[in-house]
DRENDREN-904412 format. One line per 10 residues: number of its first residue (from 1); for each residue x, y, z of C-alpha. Coordinates in steps of 0.25 Angstrom, whole numbers, m for minus. Layout:
BEGIN
NUM	X,Y,Z  ... .
END
This chain:
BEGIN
1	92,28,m21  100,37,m27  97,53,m32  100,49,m47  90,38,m47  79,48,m42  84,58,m54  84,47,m63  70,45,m60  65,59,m60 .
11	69,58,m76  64,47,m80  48,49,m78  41,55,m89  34,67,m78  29,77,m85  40,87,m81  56,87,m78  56,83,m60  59,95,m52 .
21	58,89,m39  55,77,m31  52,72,m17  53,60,m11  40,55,m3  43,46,9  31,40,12  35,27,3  37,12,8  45,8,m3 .
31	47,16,m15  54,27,m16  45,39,m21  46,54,m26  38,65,m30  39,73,m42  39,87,m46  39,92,m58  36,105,m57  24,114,m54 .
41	11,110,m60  17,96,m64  12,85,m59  21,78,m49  25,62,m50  26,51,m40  43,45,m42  45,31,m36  56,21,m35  50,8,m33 .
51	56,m2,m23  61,m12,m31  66,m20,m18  49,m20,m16  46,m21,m30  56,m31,m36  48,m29,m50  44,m15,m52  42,m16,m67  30,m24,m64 .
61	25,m16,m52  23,m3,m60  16,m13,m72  5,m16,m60  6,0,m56  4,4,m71  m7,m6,m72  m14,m2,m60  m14,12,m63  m17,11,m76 .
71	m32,3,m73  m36,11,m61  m33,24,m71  m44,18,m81  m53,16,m67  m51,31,m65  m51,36,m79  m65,27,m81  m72,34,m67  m65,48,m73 .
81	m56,50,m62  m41,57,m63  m34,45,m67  m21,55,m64  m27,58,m50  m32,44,m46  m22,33,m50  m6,34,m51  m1,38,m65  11,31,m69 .
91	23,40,m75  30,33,m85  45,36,m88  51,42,m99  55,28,m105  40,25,m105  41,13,m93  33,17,m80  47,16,m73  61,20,m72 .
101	72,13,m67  85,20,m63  98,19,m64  100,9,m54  88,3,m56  78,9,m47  64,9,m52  56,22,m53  40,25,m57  32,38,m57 .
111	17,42,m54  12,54,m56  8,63,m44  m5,64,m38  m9,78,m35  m16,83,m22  m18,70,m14  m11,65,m1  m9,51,4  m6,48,19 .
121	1,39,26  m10,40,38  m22,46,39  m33,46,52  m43,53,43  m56,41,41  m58,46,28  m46,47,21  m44,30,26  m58,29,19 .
131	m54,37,6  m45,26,5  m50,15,8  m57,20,m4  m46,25,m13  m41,9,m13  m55,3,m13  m55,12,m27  m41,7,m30  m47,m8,m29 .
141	m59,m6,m37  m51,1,m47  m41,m12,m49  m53,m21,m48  m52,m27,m60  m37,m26,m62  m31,m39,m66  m24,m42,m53  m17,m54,m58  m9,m44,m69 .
151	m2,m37,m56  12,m39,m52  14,m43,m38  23,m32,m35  26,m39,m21  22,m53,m21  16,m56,m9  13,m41,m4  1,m44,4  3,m60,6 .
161	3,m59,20  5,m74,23  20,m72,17  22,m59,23  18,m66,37  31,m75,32  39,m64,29  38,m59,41  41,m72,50  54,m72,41 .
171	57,m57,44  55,m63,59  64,m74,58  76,m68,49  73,m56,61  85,m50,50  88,m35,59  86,m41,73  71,m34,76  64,m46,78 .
181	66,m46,93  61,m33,94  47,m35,87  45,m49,95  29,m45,98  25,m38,84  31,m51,76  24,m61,86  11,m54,84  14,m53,68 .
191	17,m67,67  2,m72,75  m3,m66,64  1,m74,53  m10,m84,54  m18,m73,48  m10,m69,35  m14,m79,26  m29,m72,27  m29,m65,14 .
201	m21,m76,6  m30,m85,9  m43,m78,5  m34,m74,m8  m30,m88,m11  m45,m93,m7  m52,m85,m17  m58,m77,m4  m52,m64,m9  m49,m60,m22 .
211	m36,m56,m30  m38,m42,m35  m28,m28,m36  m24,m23,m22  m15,m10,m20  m10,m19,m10  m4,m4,m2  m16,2,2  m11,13,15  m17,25,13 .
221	m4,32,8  m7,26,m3  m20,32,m8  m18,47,m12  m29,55,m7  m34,68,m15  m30,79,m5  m45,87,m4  m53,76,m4  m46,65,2 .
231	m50,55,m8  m43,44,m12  m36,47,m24  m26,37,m30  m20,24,m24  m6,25,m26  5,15,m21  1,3,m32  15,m3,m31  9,m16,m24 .
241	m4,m17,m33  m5,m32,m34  m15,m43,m31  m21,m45,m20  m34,m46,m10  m42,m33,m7  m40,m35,8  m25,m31,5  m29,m17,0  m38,m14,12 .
251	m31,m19,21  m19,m12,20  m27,0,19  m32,m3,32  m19,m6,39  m17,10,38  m29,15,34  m35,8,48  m24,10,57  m25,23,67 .
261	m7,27,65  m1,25,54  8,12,51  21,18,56  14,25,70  25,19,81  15,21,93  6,9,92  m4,14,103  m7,22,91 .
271	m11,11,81  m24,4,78  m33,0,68  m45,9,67  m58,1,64  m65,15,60  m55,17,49  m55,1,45  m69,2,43  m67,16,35 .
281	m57,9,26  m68,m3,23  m78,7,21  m70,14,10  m62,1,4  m74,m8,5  m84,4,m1  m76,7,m14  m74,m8,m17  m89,m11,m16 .
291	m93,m25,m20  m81,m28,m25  m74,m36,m12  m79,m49,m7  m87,m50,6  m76,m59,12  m66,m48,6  m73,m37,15  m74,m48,26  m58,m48,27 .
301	m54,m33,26  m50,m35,38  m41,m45,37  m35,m38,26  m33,m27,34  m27,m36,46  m18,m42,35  m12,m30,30  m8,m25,43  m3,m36,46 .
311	5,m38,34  10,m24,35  15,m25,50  24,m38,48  29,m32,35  34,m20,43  39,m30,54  45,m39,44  54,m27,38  57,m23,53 .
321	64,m36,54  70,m37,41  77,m24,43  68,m14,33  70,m17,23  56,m15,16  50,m3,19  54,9,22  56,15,34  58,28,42 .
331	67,23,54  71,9,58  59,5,66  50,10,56  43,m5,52  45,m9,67  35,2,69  27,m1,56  25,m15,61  21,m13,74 .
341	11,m3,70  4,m11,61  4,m24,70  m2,m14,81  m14,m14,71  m13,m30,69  m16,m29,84  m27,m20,84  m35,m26,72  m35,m39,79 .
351	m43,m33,88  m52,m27,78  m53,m36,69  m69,m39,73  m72,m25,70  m65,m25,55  m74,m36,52  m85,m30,58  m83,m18,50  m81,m26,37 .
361	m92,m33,37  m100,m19,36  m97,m19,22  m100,m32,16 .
END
């Protein structure tokens, strides 16, 4: 990306004041984001490039991000909260759209910044994983009754783990960069478990779990927590609100939220899944949704969180052996070392898997 297209950007938001400064934030997967100053006692602004190798059809993904916010604002205004505070406000550019597109066609949106909150990548602190868990069961409820059928699919297929099972044999097979031979035991242990990716679908397709709004990227970087209290704030990330099953949103929540390193830890000794904090994140996720999930919903959270980190180990293999070229990496081995770390906890919840469904049941 070149300078001009940033300074492009910069002057097209309608922010309240002329930019004095920005800062890129590295912290991002896919799109490219920086903050804002405007200058002292201004409020600061969120600058992204959206991916649009990932989202091939950014025009209709921020439609589903303008129509998100805009119904969990009403949800916010109606129980008095900071609706400023508590859900992402969209800056509009100075043509009016809720976009900008550069000069070589980059596509840009804005947020206005959140003061005083902190997000992390990793946390071992219990009750910050069960503020949350709570922060996305609040999320849910608030979407609730959201029509889930208006949403774009931003990624068709994001969660379908039955075809992300057969993108991966492809990945294996094409074996495009040569690294298959080296990652001869982590795909052999991947691929036994494809038996097991059609758990979800099936219960989508039966009727057994229903079709409602997921966030559908719900790691703990993505909830901003107030920085006194350590509530849950705002859930930010929405890029891949879609529809989908419940047992997405909490599972992926789990994959980190549960796991004793974070996803990137390279010393796999390090690595397990901790059924204290698993039970936390039930406690919280299960708590805020009340009666609103099915007993055989509750009955499969751990499935859910099996799937997803699942899902998420053979998507980091998978862009190992294509050559990167999906996520963003920090040195060349970066998704050899993702997925190996998440298959590692694969392993362990096979072995704990009895005790998640003992803990589950504690809440029907």
């Amino acid at each position: 990306m070149e300078v001009k297209h940033l300074k492009e950007a910069l002057a097209a938001f309608a922010f309240a004041a002329e930019p004095i400064a920005y800062k890129r934030c590295d912290s991002g997967l896919i799109n490219d984001t920086y903050f804002v100053h405007c200058g002292e006692g201004m409020s600061g602004y969120i600058l992204q490039r959206v991916n649009t190798s990932v989202f091939t059809e950014p025009e209709k993904l921020m439609k589903n991000v303008r129509g998100v916010c805009s119904h969990v604002a009403g949800k916010i205004a109606e129980s008095g909260g900071d609706v400023h505070r508590m859900v992402r406000t969209v800056i509009p550019a100075k043509d009016g759209k809720d976009y900008f597109c550069d000069s070589d066609g980059g596509f840009w949106r804005a947020f206005l910044e959140i003061p005083g909150v902190v997000s992390y990548e990793y946390s071992a602190d219990p009750c910050i994983h069960y503020k949350s868990a709570v922060a996305f069961g609040r999320f849910f409820n608030q979407l609730s009754d959201y029509p889930a059928e208006t949403l774009y699919e931003t990624i068709p297929d994001f969660h379908n783990s039955e075809k992300r099972m057969a993108d991966f044999k492809k990945a294996v097979e094409a074996d495009s960069v040569g690294r298959a031979s080296e990652m001869k035991s982590e795909i052999e242990f991947a691929l036994s478990k494809a038996p097991l990716c059609s758990f979800i679908r099936d219960g989508l397709r039966s009727g057994a779990f229903r079709v409602c709004v997921t966030h559908n990227d719900t790691k703990l970087g993505n909830v901003l927590m107030d920085e006194k209290t350590g509530d849950g704030v705002c859930i930010i990330d929405l890029d891949n609100v879609m529809p989908g099953s419940v047992l997405y949103d909490f599972g992926d929540a789990v994959r980190c939220g549960a796991s004793s390193a974070p996803e990137d830890e390279t010393d796999l000794s390090r690595v397990s899944f901790e059924l204290d904090l698993f039970e936390i994140y039930v406690k919280g996720f299960v708590g805020e949704l009340k009666d609103s999930l099915t007993k055989e919903e509750i009955l499969s959270l751990p499935m859910g969180a099996y799937l997803m980190t699942l899902e998420t180990g053979i998507r980091f293999l998978g862009d190992y052996l294509n050559g990167d070229v999906y996520y963003q990496i920090k040195y060349p081995e970066h998704n050899r070392d993702r997925a190996r770390n998440q298959l590692k906890l694969i392993a362990d919840m096979d072995r704990k898997m009895p005790e998640m469904e003992k803990i589950v049941k504690k809440y029907i």
